[in-house]
Backbone bond lengths (Angstrom), bond angles and torsions (degrees), N, CA, C in turn:
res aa  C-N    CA-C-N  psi(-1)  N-CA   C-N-CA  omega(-1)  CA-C   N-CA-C  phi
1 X - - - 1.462 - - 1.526 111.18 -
2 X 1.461 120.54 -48.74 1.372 111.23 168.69 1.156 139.85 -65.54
3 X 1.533 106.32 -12.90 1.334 112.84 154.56 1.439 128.70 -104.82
4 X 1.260 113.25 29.79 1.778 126.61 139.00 1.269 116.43 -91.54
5 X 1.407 110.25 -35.24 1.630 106.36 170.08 1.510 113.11 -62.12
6 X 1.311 128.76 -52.57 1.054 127.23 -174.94 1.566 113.79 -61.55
7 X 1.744 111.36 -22.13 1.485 89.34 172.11 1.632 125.76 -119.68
8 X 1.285 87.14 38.67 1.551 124.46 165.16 1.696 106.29 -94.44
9 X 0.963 110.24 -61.40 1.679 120.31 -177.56 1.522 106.01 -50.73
10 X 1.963 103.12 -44.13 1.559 91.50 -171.20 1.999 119.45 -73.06
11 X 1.376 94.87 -22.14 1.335 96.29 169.06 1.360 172.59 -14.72
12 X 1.928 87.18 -49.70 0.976 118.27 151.41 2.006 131.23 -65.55
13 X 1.616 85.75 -41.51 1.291 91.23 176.38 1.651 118.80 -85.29
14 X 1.395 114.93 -22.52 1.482 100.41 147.56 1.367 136.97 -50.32
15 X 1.554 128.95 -39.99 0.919 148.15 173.63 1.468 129.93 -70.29
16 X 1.362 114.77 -4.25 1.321 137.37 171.93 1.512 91.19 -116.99
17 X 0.976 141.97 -30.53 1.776 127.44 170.66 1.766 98.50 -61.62
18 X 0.892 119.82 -56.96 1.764 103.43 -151.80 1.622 92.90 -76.34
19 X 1.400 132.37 -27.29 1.107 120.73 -174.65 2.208 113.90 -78.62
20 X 1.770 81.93 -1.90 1.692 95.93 175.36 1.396 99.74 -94.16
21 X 1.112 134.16 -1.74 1.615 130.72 -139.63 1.931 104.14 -100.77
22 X 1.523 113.85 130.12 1.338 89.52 -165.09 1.337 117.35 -64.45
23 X 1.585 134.06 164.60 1.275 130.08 -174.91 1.179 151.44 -53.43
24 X 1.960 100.97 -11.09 0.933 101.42 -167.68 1.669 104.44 -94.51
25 X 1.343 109.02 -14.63 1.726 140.83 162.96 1.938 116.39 -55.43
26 X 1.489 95.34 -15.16 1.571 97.94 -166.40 1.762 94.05 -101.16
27 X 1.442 97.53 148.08 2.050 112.34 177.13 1.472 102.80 -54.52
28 X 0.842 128.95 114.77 1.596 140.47 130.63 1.830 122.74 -10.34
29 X 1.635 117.98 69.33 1.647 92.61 -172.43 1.473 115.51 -52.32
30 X 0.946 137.11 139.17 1.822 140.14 171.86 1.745 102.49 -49.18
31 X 1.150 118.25 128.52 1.626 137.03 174.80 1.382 93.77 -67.36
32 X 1.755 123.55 119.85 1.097 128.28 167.70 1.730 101.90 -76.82
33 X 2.020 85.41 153.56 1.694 88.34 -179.07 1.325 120.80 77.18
34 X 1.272 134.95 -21.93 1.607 126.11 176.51 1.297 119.89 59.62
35 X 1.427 112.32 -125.23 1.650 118.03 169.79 1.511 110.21 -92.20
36 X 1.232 111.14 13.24 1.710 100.90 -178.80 1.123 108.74 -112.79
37 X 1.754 120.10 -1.18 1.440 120.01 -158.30 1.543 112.18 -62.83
38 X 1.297 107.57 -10.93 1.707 123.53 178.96 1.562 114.78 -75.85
39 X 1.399 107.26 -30.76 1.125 114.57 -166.15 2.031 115.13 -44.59
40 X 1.484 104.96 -60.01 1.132 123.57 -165.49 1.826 102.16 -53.43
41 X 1.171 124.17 -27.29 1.328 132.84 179.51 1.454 115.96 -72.03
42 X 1.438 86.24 -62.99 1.719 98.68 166.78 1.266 125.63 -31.32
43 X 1.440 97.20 -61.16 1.310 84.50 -169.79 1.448 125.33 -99.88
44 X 1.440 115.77 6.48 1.531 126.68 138.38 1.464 122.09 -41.89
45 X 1.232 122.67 -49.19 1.212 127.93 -169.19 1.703 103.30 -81.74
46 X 1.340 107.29 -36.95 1.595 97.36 162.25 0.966 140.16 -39.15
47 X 1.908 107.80 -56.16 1.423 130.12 -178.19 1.246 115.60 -57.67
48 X 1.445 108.55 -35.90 1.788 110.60 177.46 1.275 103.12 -62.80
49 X 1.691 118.78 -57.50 1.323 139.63 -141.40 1.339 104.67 -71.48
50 X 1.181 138.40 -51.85 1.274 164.73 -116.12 1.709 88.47 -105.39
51 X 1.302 125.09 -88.81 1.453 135.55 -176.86 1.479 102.04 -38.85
52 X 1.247 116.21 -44.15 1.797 109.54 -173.18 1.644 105.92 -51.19
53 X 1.630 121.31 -59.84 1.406 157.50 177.13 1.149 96.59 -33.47
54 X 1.268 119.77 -61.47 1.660 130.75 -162.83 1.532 98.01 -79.42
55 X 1.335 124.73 -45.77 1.363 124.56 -173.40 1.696 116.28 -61.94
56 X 1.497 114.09 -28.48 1.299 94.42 -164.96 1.588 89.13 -108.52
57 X 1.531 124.88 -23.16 1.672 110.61 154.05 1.348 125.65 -18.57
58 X 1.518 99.81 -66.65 1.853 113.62 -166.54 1.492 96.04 -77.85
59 X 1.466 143.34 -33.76 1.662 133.87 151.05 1.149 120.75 -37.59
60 X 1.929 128.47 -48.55 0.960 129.69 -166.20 1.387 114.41 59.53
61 X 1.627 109.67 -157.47 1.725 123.61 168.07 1.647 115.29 49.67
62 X 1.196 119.47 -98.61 1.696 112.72 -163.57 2.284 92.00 -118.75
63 X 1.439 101.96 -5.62 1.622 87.37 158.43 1.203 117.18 -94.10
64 X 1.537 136.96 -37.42 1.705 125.38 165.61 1.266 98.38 -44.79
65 X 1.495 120.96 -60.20 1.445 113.51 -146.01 1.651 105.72 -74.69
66 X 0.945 124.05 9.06 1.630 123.50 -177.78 1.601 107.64 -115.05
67 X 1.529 114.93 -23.66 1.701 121.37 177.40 1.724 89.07 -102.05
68 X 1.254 149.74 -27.21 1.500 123.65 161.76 1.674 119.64 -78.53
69 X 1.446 110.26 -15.99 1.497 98.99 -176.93 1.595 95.19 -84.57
70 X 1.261 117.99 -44.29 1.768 111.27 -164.41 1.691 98.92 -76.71
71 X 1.296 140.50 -26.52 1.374 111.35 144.21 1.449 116.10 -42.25
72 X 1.212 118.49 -73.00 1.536 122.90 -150.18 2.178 90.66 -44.56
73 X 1.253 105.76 -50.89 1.599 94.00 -166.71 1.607 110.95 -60.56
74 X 1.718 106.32 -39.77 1.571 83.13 167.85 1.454 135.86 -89.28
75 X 1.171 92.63 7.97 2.069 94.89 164.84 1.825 92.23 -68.00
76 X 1.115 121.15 -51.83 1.050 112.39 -143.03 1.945 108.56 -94.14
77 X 1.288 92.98 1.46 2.025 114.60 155.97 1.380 90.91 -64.52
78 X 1.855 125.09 -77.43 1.473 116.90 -165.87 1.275 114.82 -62.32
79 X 2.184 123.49 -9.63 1.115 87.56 176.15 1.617 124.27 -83.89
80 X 1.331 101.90 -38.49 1.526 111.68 157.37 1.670 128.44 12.40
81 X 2.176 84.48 -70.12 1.478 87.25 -155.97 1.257 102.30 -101.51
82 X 1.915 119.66 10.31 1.272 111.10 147.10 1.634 131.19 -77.49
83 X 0.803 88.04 -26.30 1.797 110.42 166.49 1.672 118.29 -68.00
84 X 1.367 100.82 -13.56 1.492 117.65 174.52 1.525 114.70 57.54
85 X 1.318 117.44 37.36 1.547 130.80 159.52 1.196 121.34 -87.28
86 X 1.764 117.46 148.44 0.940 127.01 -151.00 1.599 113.98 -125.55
87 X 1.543 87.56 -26.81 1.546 105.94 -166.26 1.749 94.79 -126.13
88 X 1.583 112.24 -31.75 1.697 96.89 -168.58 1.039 103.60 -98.36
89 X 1.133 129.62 51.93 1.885 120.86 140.89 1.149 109.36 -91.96
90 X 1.435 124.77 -20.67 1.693 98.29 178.00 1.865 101.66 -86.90
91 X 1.182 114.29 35.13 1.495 98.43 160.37 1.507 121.25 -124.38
92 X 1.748 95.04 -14.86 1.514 115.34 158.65 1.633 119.51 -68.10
93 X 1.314 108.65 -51.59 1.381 115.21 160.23 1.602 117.86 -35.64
94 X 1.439 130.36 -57.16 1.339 151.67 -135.11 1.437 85.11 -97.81
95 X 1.629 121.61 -30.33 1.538 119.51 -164.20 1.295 93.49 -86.60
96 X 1.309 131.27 -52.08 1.373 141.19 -169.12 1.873 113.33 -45.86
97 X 1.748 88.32 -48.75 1.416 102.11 -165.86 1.288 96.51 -77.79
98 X 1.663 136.15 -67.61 1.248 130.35 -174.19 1.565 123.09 -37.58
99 X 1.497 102.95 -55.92 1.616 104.11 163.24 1.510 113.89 -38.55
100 X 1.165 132.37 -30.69 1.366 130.38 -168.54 1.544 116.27 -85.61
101 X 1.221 100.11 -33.40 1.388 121.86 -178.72 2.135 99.65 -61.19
102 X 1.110 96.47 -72.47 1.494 120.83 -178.63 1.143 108.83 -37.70
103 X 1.758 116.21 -39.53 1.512 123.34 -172.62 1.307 99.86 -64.95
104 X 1.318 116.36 -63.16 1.410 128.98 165.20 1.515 148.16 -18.69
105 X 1.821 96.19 -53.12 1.368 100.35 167.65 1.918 117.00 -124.78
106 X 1.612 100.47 18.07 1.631 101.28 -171.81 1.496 85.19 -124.14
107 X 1.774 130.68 -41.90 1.234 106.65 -142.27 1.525 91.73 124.32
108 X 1.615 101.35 162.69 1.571 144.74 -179.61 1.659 99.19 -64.79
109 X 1.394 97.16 -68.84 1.785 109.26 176.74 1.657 104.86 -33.98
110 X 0.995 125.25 -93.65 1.508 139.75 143.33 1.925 120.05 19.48
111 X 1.251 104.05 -41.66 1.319 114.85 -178.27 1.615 108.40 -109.28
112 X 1.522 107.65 -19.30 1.570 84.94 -174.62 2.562 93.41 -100.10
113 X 1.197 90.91 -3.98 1.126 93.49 -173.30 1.800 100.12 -80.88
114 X 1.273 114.96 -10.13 1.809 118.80 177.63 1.375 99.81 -91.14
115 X 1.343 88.78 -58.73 1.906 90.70 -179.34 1.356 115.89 -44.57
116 X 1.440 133.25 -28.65 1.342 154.48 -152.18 1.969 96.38 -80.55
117 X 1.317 102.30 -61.68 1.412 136.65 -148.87 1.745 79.37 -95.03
118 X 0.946 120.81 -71.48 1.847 94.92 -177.06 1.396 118.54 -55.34
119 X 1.371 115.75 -34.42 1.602 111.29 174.80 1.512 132.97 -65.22
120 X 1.679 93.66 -18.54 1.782 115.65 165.97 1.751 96.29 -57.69
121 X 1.768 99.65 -75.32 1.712 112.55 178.77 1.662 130.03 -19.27
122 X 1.329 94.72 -53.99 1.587 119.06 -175.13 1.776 90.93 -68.40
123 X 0.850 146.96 -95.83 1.279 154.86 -169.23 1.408 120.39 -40.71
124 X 1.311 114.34 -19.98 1.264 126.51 161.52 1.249 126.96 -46.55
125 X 1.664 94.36 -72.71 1.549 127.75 143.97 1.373 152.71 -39.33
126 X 1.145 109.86 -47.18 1.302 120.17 178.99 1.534 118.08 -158.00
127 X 1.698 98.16 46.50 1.682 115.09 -174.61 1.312 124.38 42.31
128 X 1.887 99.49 160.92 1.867 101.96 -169.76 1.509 102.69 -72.53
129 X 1.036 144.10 -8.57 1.812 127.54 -175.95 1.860 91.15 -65.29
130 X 1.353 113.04 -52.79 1.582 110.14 -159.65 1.579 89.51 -88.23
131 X 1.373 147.49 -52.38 1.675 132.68 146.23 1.396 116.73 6.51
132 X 1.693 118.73 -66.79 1.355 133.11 -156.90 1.203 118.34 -68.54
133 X 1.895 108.57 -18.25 1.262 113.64 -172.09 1.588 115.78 -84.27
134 X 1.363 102.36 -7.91 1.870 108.65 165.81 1.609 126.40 -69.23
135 X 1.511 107.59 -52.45 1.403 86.60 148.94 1.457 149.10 -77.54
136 X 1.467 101.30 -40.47 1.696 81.61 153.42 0.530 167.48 -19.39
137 X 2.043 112.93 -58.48 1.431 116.46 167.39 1.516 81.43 -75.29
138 X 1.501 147.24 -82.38 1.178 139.47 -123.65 1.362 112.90 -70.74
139 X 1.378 129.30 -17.42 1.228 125.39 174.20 1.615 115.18 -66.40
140 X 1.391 111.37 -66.69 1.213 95.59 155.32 2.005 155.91 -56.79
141 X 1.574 88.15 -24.83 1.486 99.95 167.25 1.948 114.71 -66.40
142 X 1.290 105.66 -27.56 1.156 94.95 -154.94 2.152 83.15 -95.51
143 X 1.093 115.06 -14.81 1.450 115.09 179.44 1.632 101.41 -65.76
144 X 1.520 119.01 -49.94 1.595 112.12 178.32 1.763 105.81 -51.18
145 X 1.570 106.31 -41.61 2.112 95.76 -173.68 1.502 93.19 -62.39
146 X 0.854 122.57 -41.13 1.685 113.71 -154.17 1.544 92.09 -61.30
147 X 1.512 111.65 -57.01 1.417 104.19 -161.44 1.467 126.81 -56.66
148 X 1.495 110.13 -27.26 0.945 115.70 -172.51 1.751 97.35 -100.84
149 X 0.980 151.30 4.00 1.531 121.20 175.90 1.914 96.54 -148.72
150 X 1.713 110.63 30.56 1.445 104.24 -179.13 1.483 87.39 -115.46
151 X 2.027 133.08 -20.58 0.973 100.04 -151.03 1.607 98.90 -120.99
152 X 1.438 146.41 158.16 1.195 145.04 -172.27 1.789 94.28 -56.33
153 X 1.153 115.12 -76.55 1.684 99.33 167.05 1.178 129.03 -78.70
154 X 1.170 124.92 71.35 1.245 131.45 -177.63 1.503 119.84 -79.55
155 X 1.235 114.38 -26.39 1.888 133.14 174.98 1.534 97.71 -57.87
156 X 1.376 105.51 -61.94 1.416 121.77 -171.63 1.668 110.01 -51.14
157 X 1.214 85.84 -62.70 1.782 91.52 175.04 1.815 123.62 -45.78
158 X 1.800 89.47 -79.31 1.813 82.50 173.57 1.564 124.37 -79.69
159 X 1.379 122.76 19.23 1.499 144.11 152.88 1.962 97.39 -51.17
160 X 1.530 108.72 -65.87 1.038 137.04 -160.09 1.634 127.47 -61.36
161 X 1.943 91.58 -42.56 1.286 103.14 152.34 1.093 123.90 -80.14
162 X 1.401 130.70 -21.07 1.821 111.10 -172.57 1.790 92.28 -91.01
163 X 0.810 121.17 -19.67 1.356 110.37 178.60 1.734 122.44 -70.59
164 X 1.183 98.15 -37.29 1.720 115.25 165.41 1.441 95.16 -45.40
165 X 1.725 117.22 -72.74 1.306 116.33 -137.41 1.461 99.88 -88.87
166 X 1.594 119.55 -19.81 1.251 109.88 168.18 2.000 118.90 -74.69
167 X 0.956 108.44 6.72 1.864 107.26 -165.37 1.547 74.65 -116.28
168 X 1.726 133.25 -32.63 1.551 104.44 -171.04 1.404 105.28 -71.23
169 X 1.565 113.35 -33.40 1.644 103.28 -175.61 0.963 129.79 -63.01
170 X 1.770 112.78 -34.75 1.575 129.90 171.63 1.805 102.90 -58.22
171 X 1.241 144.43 -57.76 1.360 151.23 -160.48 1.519 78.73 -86.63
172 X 1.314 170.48 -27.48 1.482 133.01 -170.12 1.739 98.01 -93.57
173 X 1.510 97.58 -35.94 1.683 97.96 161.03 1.332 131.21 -31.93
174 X 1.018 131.73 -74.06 1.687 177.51 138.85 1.583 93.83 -10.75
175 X 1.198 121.78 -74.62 1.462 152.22 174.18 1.574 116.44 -37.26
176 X 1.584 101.80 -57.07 1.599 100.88 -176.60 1.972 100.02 -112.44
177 X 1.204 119.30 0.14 2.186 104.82 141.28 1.446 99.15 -74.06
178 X 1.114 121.21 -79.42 1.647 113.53 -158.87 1.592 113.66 -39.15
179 X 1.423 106.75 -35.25 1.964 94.57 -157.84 1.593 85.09 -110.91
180 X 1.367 118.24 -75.50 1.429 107.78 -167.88 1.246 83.66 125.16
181 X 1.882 87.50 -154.28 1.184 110.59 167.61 1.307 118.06 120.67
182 X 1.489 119.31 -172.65 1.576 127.80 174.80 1.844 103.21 -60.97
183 X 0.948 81.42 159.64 1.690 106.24 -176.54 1.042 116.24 -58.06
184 X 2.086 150.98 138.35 1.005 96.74 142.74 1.691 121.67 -111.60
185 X 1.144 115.79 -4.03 1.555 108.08 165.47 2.071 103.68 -128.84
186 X 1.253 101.64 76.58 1.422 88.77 -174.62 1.950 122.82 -59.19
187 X 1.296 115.84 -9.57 1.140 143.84 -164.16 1.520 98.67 -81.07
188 X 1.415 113.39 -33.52 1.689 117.96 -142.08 1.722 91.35 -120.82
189 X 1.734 118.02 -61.16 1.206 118.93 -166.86 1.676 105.20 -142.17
190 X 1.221 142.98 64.70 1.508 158.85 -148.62 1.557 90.66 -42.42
191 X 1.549 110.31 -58.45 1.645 102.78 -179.07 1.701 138.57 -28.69
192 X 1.621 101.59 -38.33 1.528 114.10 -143.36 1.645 73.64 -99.97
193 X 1.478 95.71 157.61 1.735 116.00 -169.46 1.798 98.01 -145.72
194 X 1.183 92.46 154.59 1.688 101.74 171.56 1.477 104.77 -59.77
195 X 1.119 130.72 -36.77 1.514 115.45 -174.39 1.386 135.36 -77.47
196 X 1.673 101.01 -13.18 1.275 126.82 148.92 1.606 127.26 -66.29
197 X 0.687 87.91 -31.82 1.704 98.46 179.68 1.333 98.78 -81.30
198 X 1.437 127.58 -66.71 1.487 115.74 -178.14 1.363 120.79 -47.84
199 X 1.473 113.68 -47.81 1.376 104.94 176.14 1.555 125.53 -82.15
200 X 1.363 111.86 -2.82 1.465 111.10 153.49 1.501 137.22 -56.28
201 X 1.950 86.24 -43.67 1.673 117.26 167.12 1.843 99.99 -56.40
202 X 1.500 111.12 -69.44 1.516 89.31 -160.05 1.294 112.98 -86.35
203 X 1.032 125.61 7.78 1.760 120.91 161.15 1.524 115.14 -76.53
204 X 1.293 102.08 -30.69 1.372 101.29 -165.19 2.147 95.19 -80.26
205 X 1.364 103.42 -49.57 1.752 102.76 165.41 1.334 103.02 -52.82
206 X 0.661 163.11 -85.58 1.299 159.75 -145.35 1.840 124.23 -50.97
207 X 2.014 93.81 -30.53 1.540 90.67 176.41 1.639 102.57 -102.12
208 X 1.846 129.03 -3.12 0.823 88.60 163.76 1.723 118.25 -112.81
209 X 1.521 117.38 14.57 1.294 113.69 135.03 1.805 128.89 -30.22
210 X 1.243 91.81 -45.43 1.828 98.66 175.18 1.417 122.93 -77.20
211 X 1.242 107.34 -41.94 1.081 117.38 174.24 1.357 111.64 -43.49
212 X 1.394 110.39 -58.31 1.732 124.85 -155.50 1.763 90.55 -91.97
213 X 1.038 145.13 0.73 1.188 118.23 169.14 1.620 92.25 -107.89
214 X 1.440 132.17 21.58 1.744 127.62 168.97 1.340 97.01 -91.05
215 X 1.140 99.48 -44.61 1.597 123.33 -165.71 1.073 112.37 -50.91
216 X 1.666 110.51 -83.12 1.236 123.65 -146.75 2.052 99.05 -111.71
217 X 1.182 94.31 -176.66 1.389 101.36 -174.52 1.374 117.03 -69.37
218 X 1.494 115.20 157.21 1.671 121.74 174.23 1.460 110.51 -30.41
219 X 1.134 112.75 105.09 1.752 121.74 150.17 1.444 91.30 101.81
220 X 1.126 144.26 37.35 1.644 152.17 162.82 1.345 102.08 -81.41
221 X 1.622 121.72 -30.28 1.641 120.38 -176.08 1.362 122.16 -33.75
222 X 1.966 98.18 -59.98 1.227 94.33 167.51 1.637 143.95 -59.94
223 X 0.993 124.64 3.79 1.483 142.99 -145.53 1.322 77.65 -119.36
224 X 1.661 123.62 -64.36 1.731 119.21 -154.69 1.805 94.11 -77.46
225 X 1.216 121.41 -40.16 1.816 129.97 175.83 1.529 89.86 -39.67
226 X 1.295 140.50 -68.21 0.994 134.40 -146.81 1.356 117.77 -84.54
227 X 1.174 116.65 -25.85 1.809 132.93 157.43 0.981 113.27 -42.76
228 X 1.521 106.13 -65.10 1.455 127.67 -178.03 1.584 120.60 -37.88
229 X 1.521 84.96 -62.46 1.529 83.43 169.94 1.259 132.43 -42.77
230 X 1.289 131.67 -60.89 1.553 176.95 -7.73 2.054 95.17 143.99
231 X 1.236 98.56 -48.71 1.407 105.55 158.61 1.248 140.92 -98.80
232 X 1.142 115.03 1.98 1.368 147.13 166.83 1.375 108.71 -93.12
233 X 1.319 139.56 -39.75 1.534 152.29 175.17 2.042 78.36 -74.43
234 X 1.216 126.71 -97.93 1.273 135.86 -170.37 1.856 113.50 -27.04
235 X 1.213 131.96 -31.62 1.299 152.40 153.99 1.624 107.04 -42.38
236 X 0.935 109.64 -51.78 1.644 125.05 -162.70 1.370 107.68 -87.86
237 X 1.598 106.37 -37.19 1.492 100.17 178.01 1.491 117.63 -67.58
238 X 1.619 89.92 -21.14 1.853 95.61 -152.24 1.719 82.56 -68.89
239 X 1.525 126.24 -62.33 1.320 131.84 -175.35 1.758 118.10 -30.08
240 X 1.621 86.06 -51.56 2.098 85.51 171.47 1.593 113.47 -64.64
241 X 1.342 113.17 -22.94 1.398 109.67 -169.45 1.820 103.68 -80.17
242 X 1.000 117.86 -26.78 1.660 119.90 -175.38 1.358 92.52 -94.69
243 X 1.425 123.08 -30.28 1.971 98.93 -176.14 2.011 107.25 -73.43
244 X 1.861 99.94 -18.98 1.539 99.78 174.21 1.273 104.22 -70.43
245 X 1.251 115.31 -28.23 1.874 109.60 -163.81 2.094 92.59 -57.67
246 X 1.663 94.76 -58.72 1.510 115.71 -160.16 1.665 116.97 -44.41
247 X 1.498 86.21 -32.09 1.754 110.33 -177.52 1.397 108.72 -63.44
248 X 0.885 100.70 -58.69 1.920 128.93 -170.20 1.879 99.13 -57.40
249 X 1.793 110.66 -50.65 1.533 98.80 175.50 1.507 108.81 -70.44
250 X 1.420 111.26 -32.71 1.211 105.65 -175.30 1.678 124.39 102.41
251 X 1.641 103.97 30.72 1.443 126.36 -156.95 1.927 101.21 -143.04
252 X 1.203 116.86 130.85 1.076 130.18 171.13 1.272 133.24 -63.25
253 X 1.340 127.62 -47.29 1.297 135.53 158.69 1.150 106.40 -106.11
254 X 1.988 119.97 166.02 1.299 115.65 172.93 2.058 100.54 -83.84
255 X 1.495 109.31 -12.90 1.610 92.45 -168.16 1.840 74.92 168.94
256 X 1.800 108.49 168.10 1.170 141.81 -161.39 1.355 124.88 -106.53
257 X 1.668 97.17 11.74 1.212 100.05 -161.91 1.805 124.41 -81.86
258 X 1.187 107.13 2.03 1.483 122.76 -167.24 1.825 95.25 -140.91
259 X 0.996 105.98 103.97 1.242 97.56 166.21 1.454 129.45 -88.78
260 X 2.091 95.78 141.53 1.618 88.84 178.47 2.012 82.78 104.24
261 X 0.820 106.79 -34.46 1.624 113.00 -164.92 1.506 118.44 -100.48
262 X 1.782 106.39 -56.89 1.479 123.36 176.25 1.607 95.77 110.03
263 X 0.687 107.72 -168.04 1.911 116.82 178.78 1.028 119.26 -53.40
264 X 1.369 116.80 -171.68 1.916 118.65 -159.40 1.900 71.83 -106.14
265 X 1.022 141.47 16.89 1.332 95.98 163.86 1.872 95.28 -130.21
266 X 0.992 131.46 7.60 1.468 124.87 154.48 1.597 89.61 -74.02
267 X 1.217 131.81 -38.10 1.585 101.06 -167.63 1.794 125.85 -71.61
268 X 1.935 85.87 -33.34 1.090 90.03 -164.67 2.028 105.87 -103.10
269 X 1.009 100.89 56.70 1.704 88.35 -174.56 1.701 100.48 -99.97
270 X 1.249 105.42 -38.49 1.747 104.70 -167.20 1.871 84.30 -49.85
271 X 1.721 126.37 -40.18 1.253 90.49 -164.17 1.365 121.63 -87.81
272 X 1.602 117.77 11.63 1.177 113.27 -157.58 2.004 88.47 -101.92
273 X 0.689 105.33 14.18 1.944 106.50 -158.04 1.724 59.94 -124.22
274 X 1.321 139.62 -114.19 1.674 149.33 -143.99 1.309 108.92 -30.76
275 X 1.459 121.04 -47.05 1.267 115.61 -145.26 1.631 119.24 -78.07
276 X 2.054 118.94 -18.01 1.156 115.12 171.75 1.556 108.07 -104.24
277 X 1.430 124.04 27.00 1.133 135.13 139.68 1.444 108.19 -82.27
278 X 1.272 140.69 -38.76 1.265 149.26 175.29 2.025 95.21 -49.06
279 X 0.740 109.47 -84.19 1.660 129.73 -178.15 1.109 91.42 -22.87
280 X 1.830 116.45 -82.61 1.516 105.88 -169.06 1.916 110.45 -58.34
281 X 0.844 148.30 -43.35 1.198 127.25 164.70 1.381 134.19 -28.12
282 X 1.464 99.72 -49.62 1.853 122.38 -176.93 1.416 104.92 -57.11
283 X 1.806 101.17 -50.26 1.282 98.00 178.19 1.701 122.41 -73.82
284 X 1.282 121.69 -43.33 1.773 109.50 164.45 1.652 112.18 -48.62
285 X 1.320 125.47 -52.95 1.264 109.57 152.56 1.450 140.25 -11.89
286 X 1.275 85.44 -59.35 1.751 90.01 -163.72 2.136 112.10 -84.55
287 X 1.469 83.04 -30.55 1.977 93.73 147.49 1.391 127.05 -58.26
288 X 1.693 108.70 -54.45 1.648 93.37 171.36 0.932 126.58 -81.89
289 X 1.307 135.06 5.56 1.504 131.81 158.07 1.522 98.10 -79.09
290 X 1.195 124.52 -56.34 1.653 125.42 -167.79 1.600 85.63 -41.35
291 X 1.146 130.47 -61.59 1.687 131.36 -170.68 1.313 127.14 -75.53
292 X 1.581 115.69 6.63 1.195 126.22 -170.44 1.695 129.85 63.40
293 X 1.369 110.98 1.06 1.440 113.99 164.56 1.476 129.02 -75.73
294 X 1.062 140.51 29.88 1.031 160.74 113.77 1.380 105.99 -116.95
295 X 2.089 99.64 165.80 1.634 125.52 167.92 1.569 94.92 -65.71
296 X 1.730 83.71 151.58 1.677 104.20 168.77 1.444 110.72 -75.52
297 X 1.348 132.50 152.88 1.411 122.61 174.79 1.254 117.02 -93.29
298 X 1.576 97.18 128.70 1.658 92.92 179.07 1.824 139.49 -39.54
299 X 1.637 84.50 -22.91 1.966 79.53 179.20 1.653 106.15 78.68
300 X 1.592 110.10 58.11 1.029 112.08 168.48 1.463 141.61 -88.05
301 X 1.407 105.37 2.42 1.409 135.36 154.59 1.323 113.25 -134.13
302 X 1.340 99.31 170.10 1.846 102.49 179.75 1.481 115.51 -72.85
């Protein structure tokens, strides 16, 4: 009995040793969740995210153009304060918005000729790294308005791209937890692996293979398969190119605004890199049908 008491008594003072013990000496609790611990966020933020996206797509007119311009301004809040400005976002802002304006009531010409002329301004001022961030976001932001309200199928079209680039992110997701694997830019983004990438690539071919044979006429698959790809390869680059930007400041996310995700511009880069590859496509498209080298598309939505 006295020697249960005694190793009752010492107990305490064991138990205040390991919690004295230096850290690198102390147990490790196990990280709940692993590589999926993201998952549950993710795809919360989807479910919200996703229906809004889709809703003002299939509206078009003054709802795209009010959910692509108020992205484009807050990509360009996080780009700001990666650029470490204090004062020149309201001229990035002013470039973003005026260009929009111009698109609106001058024309295309009109908007890339503001965008042009603020990106001179910005760089003037407060150099081309924080300059660069006008076309960027705006080149591509203003490629999603075009697509969707310059072309008679325009639903169909940027329907086509967010669906590509949303099934490549889901399949490189999916793709690089399950398999792993070798690296593919460990330098740039340590996470992303070749097996992610491939299966980003063929998920993303694969839905807009589907797409384009709902769409468009008998045997167009191949035509949209090969787009697909093509924007799905272009998706991926855009993503390595912002995790180099992120690397280079030396910051993990661009901003907090999406959770589970990081900022509106980790989410949105595959489309800002895809989407004026999208355009020039739409437009050879819309020539070889004008010329009859490709089928007409059936017009499977309005």
């Amino acid at each position: 009995m006295a020697q249960g008491y005694g190793d009752l008594a010492r107990a305490p003072n064991e138990l205040l040793s390991r919690f004295a013990a230096p850290a690198e000496n102390r147990p490790v609790p196990p990280k709940l969740g692993g590589k999926w611990s993201d998952f549950g966020v993710r795809l919360a933020s989807a479910l919200i995210l996703a229906p809004i996206a889709l809703a003002a797509l299939w509206l078009g007119g003054l709802a795209w153009q009010a959910l692509v311009v108020l992205g484009m301004l807050g990509m360009a809040g996080e780009w700001t304060r990666l650029a470490g400005l204090k004062r020149g976002n309201i001229v990035i802002f002013a470039g973003i918005f005026t260009a929009w304006l111009l698109a609106v009531f001058f024309g295309w010409s009109a908007c890339a000729t503001a965008l042009t002329l603020f990106t001179l301004i910005t760089a003037w001022r407060f150099g081309w790294f924080a300059a660069l961030g006008l076309p960027y976001i705006g080149i591509g932001g203003f490629s999603l308005l075009w697509l969707r309200l310059s072309m008679g199928d325009g639903l169909q079209v940027t329907l086509f791209l967010v669906a590509v680039i949303w099934a490549t992110d889901i399949g490189a997701y999916i793709a690089g937890r399950f398999i792993g694997g070798a690296k593919l830019a460990p330098r740039i983004s340590p996470g992303k692996t070749w097996s992610g990438s491939l299966g980003g690539l063929l998920i993303g071919g694969l839905t807009g293979a589907a797409l384009g044979n709902y769409f468009g006429a008998p045997g167009i698959a191949v035509q949209a398969l090969l787009a697909a790809l093509l924007l799905s390869l272009c998706a991926q680059a855009g993503d390595l190119l912002e995790s180099a930007i992120k690397r280079k400041l030396g910051v993990k996310d661009s901003g907090r605004t999406i959770p589970g995700h990081g900022g509106l511009l980790d989410r949105l880069d595959g489309f800002l890199a895809a989407a004026p590859v999208a355009v020039i496509l739409a437009v050879i498209l819309a020539v070889s049908m004008l010329h009859g080298l490709v089928p007409i598309t059936r017009g499977a939505m309005p």
